[in-house]
C-alpha positions as CSV (number, residue, x, y, z in Angstrom):
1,X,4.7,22.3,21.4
2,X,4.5,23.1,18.1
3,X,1.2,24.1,16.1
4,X,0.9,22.9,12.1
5,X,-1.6,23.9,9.7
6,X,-1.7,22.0,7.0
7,X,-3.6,22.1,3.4
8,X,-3.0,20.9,0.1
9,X,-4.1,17.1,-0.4
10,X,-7.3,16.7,-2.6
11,X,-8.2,13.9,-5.2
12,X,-5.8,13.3,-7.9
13,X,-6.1,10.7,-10.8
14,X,-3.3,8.2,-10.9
15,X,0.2,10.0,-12.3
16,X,-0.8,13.4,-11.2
17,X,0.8,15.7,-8.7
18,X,0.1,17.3,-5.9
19,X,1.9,19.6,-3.5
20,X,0.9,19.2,0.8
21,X,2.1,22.1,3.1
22,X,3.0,22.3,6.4
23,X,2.9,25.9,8.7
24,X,4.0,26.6,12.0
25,X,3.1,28.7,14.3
26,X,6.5,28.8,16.4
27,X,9.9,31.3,15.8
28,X,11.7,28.2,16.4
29,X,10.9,26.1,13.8
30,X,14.2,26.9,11.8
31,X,16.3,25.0,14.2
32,X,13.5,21.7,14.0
33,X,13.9,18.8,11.5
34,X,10.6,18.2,10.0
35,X,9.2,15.0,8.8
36,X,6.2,13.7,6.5
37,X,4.2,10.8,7.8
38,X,1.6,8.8,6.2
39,X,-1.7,6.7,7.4
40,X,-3.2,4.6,5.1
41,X,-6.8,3.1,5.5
42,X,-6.0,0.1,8.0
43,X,-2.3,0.4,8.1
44,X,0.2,2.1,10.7
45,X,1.2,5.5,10.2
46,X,4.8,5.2,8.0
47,X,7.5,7.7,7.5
48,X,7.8,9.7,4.2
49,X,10.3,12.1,4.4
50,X,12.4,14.1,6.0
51,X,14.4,17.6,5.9
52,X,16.8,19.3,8.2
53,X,16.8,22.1,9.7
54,X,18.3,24.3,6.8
55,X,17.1,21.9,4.2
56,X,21.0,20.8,3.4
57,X,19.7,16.9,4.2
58,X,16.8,15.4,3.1
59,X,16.0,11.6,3.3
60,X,12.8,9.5,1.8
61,X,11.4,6.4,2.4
62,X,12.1,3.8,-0.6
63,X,8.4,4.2,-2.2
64,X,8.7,7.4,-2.8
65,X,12.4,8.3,-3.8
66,X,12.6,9.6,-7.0
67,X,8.6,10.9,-7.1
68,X,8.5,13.2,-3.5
69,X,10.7,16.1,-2.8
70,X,10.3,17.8,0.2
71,X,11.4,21.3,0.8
72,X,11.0,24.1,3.2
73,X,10.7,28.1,3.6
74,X,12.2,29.2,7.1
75,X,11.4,32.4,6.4
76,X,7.2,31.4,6.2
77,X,8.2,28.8,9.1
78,X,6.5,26.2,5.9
79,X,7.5,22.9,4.9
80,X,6.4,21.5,1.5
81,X,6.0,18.1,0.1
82,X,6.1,17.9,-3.7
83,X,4.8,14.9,-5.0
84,X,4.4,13.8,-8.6
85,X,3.7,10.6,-10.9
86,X,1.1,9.8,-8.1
87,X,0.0,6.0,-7.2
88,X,-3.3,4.8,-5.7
89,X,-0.9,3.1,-3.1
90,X,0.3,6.7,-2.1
91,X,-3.5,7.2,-1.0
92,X,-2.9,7.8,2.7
93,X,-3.5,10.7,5.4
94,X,-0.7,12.9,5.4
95,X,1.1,14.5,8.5
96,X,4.1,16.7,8.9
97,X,5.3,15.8,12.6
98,X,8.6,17.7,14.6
99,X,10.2,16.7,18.2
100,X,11.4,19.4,20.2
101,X,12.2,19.7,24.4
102,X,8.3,20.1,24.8
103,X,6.9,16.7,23.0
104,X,5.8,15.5,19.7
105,X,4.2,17.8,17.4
106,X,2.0,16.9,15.1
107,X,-0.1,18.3,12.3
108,X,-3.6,18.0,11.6
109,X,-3.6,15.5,8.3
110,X,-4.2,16.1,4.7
111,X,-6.0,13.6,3.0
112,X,-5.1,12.0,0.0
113,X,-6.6,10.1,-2.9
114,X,-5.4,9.0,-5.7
115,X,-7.7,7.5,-7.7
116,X,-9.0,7.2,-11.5
């Protein structure tokens, strides 16, 4: 499996931005689509984003279109999720997540909060 670090979530104030990042620890992760999940208090972990494996597709869910890019660094083996003009209803745990031949790999979570 794939290991992720993640870091980057925090308390911002409604309209803000904030940028979430997602390491791996694995040679491989240039062939792996990566995606961005989100868990928000008492709901069911949702899909955010996505970006292939050379970052030639990308695809969001509705919410977010417009106000998330996500983006990635092969050569750091680092995915990145930009994400600007910030709603309290994007408060949520973040995880980056990847399939391979071995199982699901998922990150740790980032939390964040967007609150005034």
């Amino acid at each position: 499996q794939v290991q992720f670090v993640q870091s980057g979530g925090g308390l911002v104030q409604p309209g803000g931005s904030l940028t979430l990042s997602c390491a791996a620890d694995r040679f491989t992760f240039i062939t792996q689509t990566i995606k961005w999940y989100r868990q928000a208090p008492g709901k069911g972990r949702e899909f955010v984003a996505l970006i292939t494996p050379h970052g030639n597709v990308t695809d969001y869910t509705d919410s977010v279109k417009g106000r998330f890019t996500i983006s990635r660094d092969n050569t750091k083996n680092t995915v990145y999720l930009q994400m600007n003009s910030l709603k309290p209803e994007d408060t949520a745990v973040y995880y980056c997540y990847t399939y391979t031949t071995q199982g699901h790999s998922w990150g740790q979570g980032t939390q964040v909060t967007v609150s005034s």
